[in-house]
N, C-alpha and C positions, 0 to 999 in steps of 0.2 A: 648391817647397813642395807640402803634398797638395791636389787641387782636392777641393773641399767640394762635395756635390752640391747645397749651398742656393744655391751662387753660379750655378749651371744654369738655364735655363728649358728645358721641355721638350723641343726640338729639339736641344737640345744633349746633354740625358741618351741621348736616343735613339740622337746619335752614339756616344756615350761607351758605350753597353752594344751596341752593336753593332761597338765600335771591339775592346771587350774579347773578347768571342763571336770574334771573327777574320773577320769579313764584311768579302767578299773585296773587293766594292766601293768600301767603303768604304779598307779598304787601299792600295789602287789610286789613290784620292784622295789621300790624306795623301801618299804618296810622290812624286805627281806635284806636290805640293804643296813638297816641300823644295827645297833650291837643289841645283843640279850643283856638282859638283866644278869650283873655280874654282883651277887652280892654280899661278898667279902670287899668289894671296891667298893661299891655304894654305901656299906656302915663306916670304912676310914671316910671316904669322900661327905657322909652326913655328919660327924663327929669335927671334922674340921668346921663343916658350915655353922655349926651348934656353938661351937668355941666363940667362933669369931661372932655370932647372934649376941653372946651373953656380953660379950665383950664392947659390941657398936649400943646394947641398950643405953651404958652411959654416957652417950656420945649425944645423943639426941634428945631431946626436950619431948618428941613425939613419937609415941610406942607408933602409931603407923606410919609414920615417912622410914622408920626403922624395918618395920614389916615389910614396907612395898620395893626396900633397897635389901632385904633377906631373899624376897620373892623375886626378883630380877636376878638374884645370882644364884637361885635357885633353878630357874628355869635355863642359864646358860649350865649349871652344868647338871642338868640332863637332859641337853639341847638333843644326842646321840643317841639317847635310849629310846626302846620301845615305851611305850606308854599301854598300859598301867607300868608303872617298875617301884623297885621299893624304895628308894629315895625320896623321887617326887609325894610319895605317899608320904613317910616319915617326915619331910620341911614339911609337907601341908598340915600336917597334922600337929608340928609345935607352933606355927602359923595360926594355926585357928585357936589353939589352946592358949596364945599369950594374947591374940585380939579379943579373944570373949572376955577380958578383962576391962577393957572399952566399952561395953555395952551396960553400964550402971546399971541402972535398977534390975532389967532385965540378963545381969550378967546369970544368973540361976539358970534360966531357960536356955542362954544358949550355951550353957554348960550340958546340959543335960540333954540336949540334940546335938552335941558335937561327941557325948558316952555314946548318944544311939547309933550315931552314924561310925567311929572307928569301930564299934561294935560290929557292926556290919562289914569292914575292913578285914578285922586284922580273927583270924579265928582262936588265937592265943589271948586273946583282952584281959588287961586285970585293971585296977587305977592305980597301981602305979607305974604300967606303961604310960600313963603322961604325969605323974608327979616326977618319974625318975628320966623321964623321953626313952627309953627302952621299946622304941619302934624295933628296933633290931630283933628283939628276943620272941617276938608275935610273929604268927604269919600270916601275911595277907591270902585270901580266897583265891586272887587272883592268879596266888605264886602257885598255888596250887590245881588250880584252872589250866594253868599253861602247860604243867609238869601230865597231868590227865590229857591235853592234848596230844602231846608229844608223845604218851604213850600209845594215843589208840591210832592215831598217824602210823606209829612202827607196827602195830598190830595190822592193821589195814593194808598194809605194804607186805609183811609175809603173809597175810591171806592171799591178797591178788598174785606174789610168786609162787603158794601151792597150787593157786587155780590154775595158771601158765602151765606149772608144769601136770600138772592133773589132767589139762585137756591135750598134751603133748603124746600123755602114754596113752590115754583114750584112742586117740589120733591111729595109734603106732600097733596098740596092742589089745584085746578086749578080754582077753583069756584069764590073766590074772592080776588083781587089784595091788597096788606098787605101794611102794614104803609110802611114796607123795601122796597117795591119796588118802592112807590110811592117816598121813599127819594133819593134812588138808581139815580133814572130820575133825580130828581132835578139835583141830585151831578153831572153825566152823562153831561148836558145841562150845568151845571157851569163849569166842566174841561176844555168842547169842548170850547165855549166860549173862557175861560182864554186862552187856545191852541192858539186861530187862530186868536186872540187881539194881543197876544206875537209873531205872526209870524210863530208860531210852522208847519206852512202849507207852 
């Protein structure tokens, strides 16, 4: 529904026109705020959506009022999730696969840009991820993107606590070179490495 700003107290207006302006901090919150991609939930939570898809086609006279009422409860439920997540990808992707049936003549071609694009998606692709909708058994780049983030996040984090403590014995001691530094190097020579294998150069 629309929020009313009378149902606000102050603090909250504050969020809410700062949330609108794009203040970055606040952005930063609210994201950190929604849930990860859980997905073992998201393939029950898409397998239900999919049932009931098959099930309203004969309900409707019109494969798109059918579509645009899949795609409305599509988007409530993963109103929660980060975005990219792999639901929203899986409904889009049977969403596009049962509309390119609508486009007559030209149904070919947008078959054939909706292969190039889950291609692009999913790095598992075969066609019978959408003869069979086995979005689930592919993986998206993204899911992948995020699991590479997360790791060089933790990587980054115990570099910065051998360098803390590296500059501590420095600080303390000059004589002889300490377990931490000598790990420090290692970790150092593994980042660079991972770095410039990954392209990061």
């Amino acid at each position: 529904g629309i929020l009313k700003s009378e149902s606000l107290d102050e603090e909250e207006m504050e969020l809410l026109r700062r949330y609108q302006g794009g203040d970055k901090e606040v952005l930063r919150t609210m994201r950190q705020t929604q849930e990860d991609d859980d997905v073992e939930n998201s393939r029950v939570e898409f397998e239900e959506w999919l049932s009931t898809y098959d099930d309203m086609q004969f309900q409707f006279s019109s494969i798109m009022v059918c579509a645009e009422m899949k795609w409305k409860e599509l988007q409530q439920r993963t109103a929660g999730l980060r975005t990219p997540n792999t639901l929203l990808a899986a409904g889009c992707s049977v969403l596009l696969d049962r509309l390119s049936a609508t486009f007559g003549r030209t149904e070919n071609l947008v078959t054939d840009i909706s292969k190039s694009l889950l291609q692009s998606i999913y790095r598992d692709y075969t066609p019978d991820t959408v003869v069979r909708a086995e979005y689930f058994r592919a993986v998206p780049y993204f899911n992948i993107t995020q699991e590479m983030e997360k790791q060089n996040t933790e990587l980054a984090n115990k570099v910065q606590k051998l360098l803390d403590e590296a500059a501590e014995v420095a600080a303390s001691s000059k004589v002889v070179k300490s377990v931490a530094q000598r790990e420090l190097e290692r970790m150092l020579w593994m980042f660079k490495k991972m770095y410039w294998q990954g392209g990061g150069g």
